[in-house]
Legacy VTK file of the C-alpha trace (Angstrom):
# vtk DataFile Version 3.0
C-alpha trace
ASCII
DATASET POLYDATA
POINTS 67 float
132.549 225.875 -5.515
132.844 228.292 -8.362
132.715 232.079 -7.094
129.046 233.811 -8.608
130.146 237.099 -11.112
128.905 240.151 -10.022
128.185 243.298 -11.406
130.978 246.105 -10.623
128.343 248.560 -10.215
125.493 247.532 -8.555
126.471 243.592 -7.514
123.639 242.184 -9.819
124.251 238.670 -10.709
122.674 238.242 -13.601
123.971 239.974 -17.728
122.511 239.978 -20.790
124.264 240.289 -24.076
123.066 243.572 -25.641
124.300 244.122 -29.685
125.496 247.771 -30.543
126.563 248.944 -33.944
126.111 252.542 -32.984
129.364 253.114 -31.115
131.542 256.285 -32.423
134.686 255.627 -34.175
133.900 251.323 -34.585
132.744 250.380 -38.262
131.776 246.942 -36.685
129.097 245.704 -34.769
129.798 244.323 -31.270
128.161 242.201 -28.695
128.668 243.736 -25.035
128.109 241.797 -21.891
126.519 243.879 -19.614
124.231 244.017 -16.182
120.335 243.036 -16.557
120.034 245.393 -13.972
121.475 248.622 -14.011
123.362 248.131 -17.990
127.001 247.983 -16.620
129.161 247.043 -18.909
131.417 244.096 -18.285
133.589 242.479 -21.641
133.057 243.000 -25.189
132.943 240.342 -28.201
133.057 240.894 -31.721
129.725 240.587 -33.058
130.757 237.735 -35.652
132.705 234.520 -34.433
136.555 234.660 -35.446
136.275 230.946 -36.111
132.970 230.554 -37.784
134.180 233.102 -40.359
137.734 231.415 -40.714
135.984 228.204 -41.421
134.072 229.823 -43.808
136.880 231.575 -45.553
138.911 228.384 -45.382
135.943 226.007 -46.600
135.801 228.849 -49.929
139.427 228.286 -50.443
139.263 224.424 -50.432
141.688 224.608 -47.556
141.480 222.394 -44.329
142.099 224.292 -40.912
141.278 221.610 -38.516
141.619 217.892 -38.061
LINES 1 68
67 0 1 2 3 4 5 6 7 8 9 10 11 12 13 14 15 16 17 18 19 20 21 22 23 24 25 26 27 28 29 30 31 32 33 34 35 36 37 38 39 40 41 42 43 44 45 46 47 48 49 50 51 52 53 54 55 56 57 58 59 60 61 62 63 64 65 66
């Protein structure tokens, strides 16, 4: 059986994915993964999908990536 995450902080088991586009120095939006509970946060992800937007720049270039 799997091991349940757990907040660092406060040992909440349940996160939410919270956008921010207000964070000093960053000209990007990210999405953090943080506690429901208490707001920890626990990983970052870039706020767009690396592959979604190669697709997209490969589909405007007429060029194939996958398959």
């Amino acid at each position: 059986m799997a091991a349940q995450s757990k907040c660092p902080k406060c040992d909440n088991t349940r996160f939410e994915l919270k956008t921010h586009d207000d964070i000093e120095g960053c000209a990007y939006k990210l999405h953090f993964i943080q506690c429901a509970s208490c707001g920890a946060v626990v990983g970052v992800l870039p706020y767009y999908s690396t592959k979604f937007m190669l697709e997209k720049i490969a589909a405007h270039l007429g060029v194939k990536l996958f398959g």
